[in-house]
N, C-alpha and C positions, 0 to 999 in steps of 0.2 A: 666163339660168340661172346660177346663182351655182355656182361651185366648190367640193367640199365635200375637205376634207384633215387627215384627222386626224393626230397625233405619230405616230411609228414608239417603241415602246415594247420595252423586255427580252422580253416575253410574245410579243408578233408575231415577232420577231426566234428565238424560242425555238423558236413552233411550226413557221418557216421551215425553221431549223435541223433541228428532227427528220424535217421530211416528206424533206428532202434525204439526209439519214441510211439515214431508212428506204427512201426509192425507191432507193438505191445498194445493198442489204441485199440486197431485193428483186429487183433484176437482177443481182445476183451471186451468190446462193444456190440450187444444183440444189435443195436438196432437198425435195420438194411439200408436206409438213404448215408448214413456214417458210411456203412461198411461197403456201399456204393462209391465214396468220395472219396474214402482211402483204395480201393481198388483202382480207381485212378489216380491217385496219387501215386502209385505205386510206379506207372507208369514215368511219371514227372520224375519220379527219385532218382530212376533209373538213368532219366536220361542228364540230369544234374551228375550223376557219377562221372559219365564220361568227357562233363564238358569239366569237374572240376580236377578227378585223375588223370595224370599227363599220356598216360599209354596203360594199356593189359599187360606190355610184358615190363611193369616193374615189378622189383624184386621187392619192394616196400611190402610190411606183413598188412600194414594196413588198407594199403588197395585190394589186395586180396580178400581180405577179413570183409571189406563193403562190399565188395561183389557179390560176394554168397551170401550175406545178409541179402542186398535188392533181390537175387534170384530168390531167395525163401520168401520174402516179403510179396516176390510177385504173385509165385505162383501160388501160396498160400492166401492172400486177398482174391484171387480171382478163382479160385476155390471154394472160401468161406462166401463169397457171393452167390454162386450159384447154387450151393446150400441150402442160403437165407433165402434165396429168389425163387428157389423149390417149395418154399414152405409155406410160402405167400400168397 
């Protein structure tokens, strides 16, 4: 099976950038209608990853590195919502 590896481009690098933004926003913001919008957000990121990553199985460290960010990002937002949602 051949290796597949595409460039690392500004637009990868970009969405990398905001999911890290936003998961940090996200774990540091009490207030529930935020931590409401980035829990959906979370969902948007996700799906921004796959339209801007060419495939899962590249070997690029950086497709991988954003993936497991979105996954932590996700389910850690829709975590800290039900949290906040409990409390309220």
């Amino acid at each position: 099976m051949t290796q597949v590896r595409y460039p690392t481009t500004p637009l990868k690098i970009g969405v990398t950038i905001l999911t890290v933004v936003m998961l940090l926003a996200m774990l540091l913001v009490p207030n529930p209608v935020v931590v409401a919008f980035l829990c959906f957000s979370s969902l948007i990121t996700a799906m921004i990853h796959f339209n801007v990553f060419e495939s899962s199985a590249d070997t690029n460290p950086l497709n991988r590195i954003d993936l497991a960010i979105q996954v932590i990002y996700l389910v850690a937002s829709v975590a800290k919502a039900f949290i906040i949602g409990g409390h309220a």
